[in-house]
N, C-alpha and C positions, 0 to 999 in steps of 0.2 A: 783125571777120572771124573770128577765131579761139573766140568764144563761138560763130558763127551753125555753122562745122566741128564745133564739140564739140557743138552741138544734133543737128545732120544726122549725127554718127555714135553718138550714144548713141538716136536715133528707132531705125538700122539695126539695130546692135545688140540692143537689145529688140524689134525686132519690130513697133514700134508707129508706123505712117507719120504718125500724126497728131503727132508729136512732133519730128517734124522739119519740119513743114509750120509755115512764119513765121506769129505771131501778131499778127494785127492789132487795134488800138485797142479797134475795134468789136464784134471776137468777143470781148475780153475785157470789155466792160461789159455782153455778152448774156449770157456764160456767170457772171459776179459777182450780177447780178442770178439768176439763176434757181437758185444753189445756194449763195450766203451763208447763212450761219445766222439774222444778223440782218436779212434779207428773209424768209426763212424763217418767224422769230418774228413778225414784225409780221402776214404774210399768216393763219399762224393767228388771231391777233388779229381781224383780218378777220373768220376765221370763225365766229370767239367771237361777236363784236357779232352777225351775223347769225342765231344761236342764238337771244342772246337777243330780236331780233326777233320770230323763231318762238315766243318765250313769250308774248311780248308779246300776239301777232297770236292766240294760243289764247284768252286771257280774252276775248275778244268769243265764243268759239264754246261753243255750251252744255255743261255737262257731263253724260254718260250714264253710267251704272254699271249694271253685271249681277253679281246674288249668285247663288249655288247654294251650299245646306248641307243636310249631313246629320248629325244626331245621333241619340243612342241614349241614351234617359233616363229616371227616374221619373217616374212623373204623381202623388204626393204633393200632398194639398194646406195649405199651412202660414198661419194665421191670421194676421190683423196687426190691430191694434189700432184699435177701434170697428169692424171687418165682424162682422155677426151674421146669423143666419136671416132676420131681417126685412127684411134690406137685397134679400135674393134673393125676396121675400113666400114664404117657405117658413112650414109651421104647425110649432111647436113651440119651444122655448125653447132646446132644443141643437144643437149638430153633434156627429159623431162624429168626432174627429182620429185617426188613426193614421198610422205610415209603415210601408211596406212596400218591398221589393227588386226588385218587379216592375217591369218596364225595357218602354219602347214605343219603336221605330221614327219619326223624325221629320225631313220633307221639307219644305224650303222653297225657291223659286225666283222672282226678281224683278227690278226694271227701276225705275231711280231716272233721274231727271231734274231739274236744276235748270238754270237759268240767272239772271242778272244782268238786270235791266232798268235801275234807274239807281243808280248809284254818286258822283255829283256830281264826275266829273273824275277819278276815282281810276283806272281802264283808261284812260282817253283820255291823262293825262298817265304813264301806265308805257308806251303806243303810243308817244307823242311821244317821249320821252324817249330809246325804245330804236330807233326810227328815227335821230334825232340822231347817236346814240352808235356808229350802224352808220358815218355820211360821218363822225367823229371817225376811226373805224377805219382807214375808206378814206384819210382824209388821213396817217395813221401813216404807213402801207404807203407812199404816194408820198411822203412824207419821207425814211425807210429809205433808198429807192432813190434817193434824188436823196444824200444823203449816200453812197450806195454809189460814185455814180457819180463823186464828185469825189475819194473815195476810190483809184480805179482808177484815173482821170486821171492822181493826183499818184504815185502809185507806176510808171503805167505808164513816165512823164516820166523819174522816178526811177532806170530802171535804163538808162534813154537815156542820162541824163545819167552816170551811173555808168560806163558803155560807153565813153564819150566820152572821158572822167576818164582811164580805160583807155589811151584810144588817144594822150590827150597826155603820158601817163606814158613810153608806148613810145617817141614820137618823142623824148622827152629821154633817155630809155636810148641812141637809139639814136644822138642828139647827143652825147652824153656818153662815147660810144666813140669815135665818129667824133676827138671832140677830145683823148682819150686817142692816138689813135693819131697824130693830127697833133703834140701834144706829143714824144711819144716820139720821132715824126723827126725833131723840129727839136734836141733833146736831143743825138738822135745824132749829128747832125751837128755837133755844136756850139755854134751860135747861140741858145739858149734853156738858162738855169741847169738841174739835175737837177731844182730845187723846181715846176718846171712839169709833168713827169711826177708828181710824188704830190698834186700840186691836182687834178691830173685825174684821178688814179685816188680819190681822194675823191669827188669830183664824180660817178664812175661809179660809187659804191658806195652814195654816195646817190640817184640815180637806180633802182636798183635798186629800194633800201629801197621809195622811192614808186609803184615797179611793181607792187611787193609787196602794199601798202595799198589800191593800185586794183582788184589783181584781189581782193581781199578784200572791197572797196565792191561791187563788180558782183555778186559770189554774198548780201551779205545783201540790196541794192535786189531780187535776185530772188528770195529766200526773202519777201520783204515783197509782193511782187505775186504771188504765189504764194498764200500764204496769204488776201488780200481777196477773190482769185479760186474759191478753196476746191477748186483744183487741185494738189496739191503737186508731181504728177508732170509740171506746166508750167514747171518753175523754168527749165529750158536750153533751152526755145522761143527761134529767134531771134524780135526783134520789128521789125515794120513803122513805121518811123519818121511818124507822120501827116501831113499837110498842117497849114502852120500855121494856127491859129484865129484870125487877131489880125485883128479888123474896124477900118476904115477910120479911125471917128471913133467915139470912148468918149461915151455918153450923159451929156446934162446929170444932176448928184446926184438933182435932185425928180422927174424924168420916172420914172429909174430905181425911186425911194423908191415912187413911186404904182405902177407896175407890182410891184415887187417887194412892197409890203401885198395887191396884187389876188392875187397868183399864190404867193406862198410858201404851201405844205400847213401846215407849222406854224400859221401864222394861221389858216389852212383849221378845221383841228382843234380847236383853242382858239373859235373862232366856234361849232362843231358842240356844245363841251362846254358852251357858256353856254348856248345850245339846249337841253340836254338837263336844265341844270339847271334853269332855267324853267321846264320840262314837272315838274321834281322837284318845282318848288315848288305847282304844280298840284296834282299828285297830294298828297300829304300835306295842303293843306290840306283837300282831300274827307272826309277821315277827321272834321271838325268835323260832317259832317250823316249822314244816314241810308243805308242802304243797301234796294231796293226790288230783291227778286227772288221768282222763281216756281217752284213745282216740281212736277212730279207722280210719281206712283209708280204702278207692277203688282207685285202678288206672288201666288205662288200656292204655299198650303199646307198639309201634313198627315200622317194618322200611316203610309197608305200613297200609292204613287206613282202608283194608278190613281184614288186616293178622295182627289184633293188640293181646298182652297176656295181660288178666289181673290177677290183683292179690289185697288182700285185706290182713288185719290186725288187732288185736284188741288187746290192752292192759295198762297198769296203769302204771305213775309214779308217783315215792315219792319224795322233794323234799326238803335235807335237807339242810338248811343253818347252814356250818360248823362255819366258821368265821365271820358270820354276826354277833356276840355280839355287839362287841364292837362301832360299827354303830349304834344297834337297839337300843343301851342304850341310845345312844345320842339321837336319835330320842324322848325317852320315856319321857327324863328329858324334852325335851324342848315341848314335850307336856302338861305334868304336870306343868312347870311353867306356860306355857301360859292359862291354868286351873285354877291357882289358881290368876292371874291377874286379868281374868275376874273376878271370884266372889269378889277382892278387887272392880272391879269397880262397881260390883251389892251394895254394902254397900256403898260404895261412891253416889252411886245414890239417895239410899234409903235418904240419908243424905239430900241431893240436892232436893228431893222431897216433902221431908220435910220441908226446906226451903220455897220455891216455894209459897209452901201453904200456909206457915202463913204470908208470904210477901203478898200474892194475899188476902187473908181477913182482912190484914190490908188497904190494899190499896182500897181494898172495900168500908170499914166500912167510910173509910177517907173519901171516896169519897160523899157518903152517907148525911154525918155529914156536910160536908165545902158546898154542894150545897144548902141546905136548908138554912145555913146562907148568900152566897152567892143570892139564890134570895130573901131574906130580903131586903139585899142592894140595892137591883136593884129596889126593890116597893119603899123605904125609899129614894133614889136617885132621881126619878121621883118627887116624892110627894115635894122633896127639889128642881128640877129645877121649876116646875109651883108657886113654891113658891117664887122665885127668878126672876122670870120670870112676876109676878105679880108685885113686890115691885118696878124694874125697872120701868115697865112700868107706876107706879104709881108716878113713881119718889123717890121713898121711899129707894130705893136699888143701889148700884152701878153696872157697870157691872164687876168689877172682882167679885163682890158675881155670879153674872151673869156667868161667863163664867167657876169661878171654879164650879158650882153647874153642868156645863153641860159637865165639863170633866169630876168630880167627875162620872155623870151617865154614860158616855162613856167607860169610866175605871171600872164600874161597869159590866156593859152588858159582855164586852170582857172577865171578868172574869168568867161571868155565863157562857157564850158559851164553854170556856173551862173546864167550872167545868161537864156540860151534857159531854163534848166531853172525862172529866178525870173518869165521872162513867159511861160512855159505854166501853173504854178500860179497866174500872178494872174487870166490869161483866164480860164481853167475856171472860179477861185474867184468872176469877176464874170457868170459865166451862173448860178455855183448863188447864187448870193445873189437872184439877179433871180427866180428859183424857175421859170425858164424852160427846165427842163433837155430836152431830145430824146431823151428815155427811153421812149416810147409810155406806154398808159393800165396802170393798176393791177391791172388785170381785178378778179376777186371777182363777189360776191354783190351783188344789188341790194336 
């Protein structure tokens, strides 16, 4: 109550209604998700892959080029060895070489064309490849955010249970006077030694201390959901305590193991990146045969811009790599290993997902199991400080029964807080492992 006041008057205070308005579960994993950094990075990623698709998807489309030049130059003309008169059928046995500094005027203007016809795999697998590499991106991105979200879950949990922490600290503050002050009368009146008054003001001073620690716990769980949120100025939001998440009956290990191989983006990704090396391995080996394209040309040129020649051209080349072998092979090998890397790391995964799972339904079940006994203890606690709390006051009881019955229940509570705070973290952690998270789609590029 006294965090949810300190939020609703620092909202007034600054001016900012949205600051006092309670934060609920759900706006904090819409607002994590749309301005984390590390959603942020991946979705560029995103846009990267989709880049390089657009390179990709260019090498099928022909390339066209247009020149325009203009120079200013001598028309000198300088021999080269074996041109002679006869080669132009000119009569006479000489030429007359000079050079001179007279400079002409010279225009040219033109239109190149080439394209690719077959390259033996070499565009089709850099297409494959960087299609692949674009659903690798896409699965990044829904990884990110599925790690965001459990992220925000356990922090959200975190200052709940901090809150909590808080409010059983007060009630032992606020026990801890209460028994102070009962000591003190029974002192004065006589019936209880003076050594019961400084047990109890002990007792209230450590009460205090853990008051102290509590509200200390609540401002960093809030600086921590603060920060995943990439809100700082949400830290004193009060927060909306959610419905619990705990379904009926926890799924068999294999049900979950196969769901969770179909639906984790991580496997997604890694599937997407063997894809693309495949396609890698395609392309490089194309580089072993020829390359068959086409090309034509216009140019039109001369020494003025109204008295220009043109001329045009059309024709194919072939384009063999004689000695490329022994390059292409290296290229192929180091393809194919990095091919077969990845699919170690796909089994390696599979492995690892495996894990995951039965770690997350153990921790479940655990969870499940210890809270129910857990607030046993805490009804069974109570029942024993009012008990204790009677006999004192009756005179019937000392206060160490007194004061262990009321750390007894203190020590109780703290544990319950943490036992909800240990089966919210396990639920969330057994939805993200199933890779089933309720996060909507990834958006991007197709």
């Amino acid at each position: 109550m006294k965090g949810t006041v300190t939020a609703l008057a620092l909202g007034l205070l600054l001016g900012d209604p949205a600051l006092a308005q309670p934060l609920t579960l759900e706006e904090a994993i819409r607002e994590a998700l749309a301005r984390h950094p590390q959603v942020v990075a991946a979705r560029e990623g995103l846009e990267a892959a989709a880049g390089r698709k657009d390179q990709a998807v260019a090498r099928w489309i022909p390339s066209l080029a247009g020149t325009a030049s203009y120079t200013r130059q001598t028309g000198n003309f300088a021999p080269r060895p074996g041109l002679s008169p006869s080669n132009f059928g000119a009569s006479g046995s000489t030429v007359r070489y000079r050079s001179v500094n007279d400079s002409y005027d010279y225009f040219s203007v033109g239109l190149s064309l080439q394209q690719t016809i077959w390259d033996f795999g070499r565009t089709l697998g850099t297409h494959r490849q960087a299609s692949a590499g674009i659903d690798a991106a896409r699965q990044d991105l829904q990884a990110a955010r599925i790690s965001l979200w459990g992220a925000v879950v356990e922090r959200f949990h975190g200052v709940l249970a901090a809150e909590e922490m808080r409010r059983v600290a007060q009630r032992g503050e606020e026990q801890a006077r209460r028994h102070l002050e009962l000591a003190q009368a029974r002192v004065e009146a006589g019936t209880r030694p003076p050594i019961d008054r400084v047990r109890a003001q002990a007792e209230l001073e450590g009460a205090r201390a853990a008051l102290v620690a509590a509200e200390n716990g609540v401002a960093v769980a809030r600086e921590a959901l603060a920060a995943v949120l990439g809100h700082p100025d949400w830290a004193d939001r009060p927060l909306v305590t959610p419905p619990s998440a705990v379904s009926s009956d926890l799924p068999e290990p294999e049900a979950l193991w196969q769901a969770a191989r179909e639906s984790r983006p991580e496997r997604a990704a890694l599937e997407s990146r063997i894809r693309a090396q495949k396609a890698l391995v395609q392309s490089v080996q194309g580089n072993y045969w020829p390359i068959l394209s086409w090309n034509a040309f216009f140019n039109d040129a001369g020494l003025q811009v109204r008295e220009m020649v043109w001329n045009w051209g059309i024709g194919a080349t072939l384009t063999v790599p004689l000695l490329a072998a022994p390059g292409t092979a290296g290229q192929v090998r180091e393809a194919r290993a990095g091919l077969a890397a990845l699919e170690a790391q796909r089994e390696a995964m599979d492995l690892q997902i495996r894990m995951e799972v039965r770690q997350a339904l153990s921790r479940a079940r655990d969870a499940r199991k210890r809270l129910e006994f857990l607030e046993a203890q805490v009804a069974l606690g109570r029942e024993a400080l009012a008990l204790a709390e009677g006999r004192y006051e009756a005179g019937a009881g000392t206060l160490v029964e007194l004061l262990d019955a009321r750390t007894a229940l203190e020590n109780a509570e703290a544990q319950e807080v943490q036992g909800r705070f240990d089966q919210a973290v396990a639920e969330a952690n057994l939805v993200r492992v199933s890779g089933r998270v309720p996060i909507g789609p990834t958006g991007g590029e197709e």
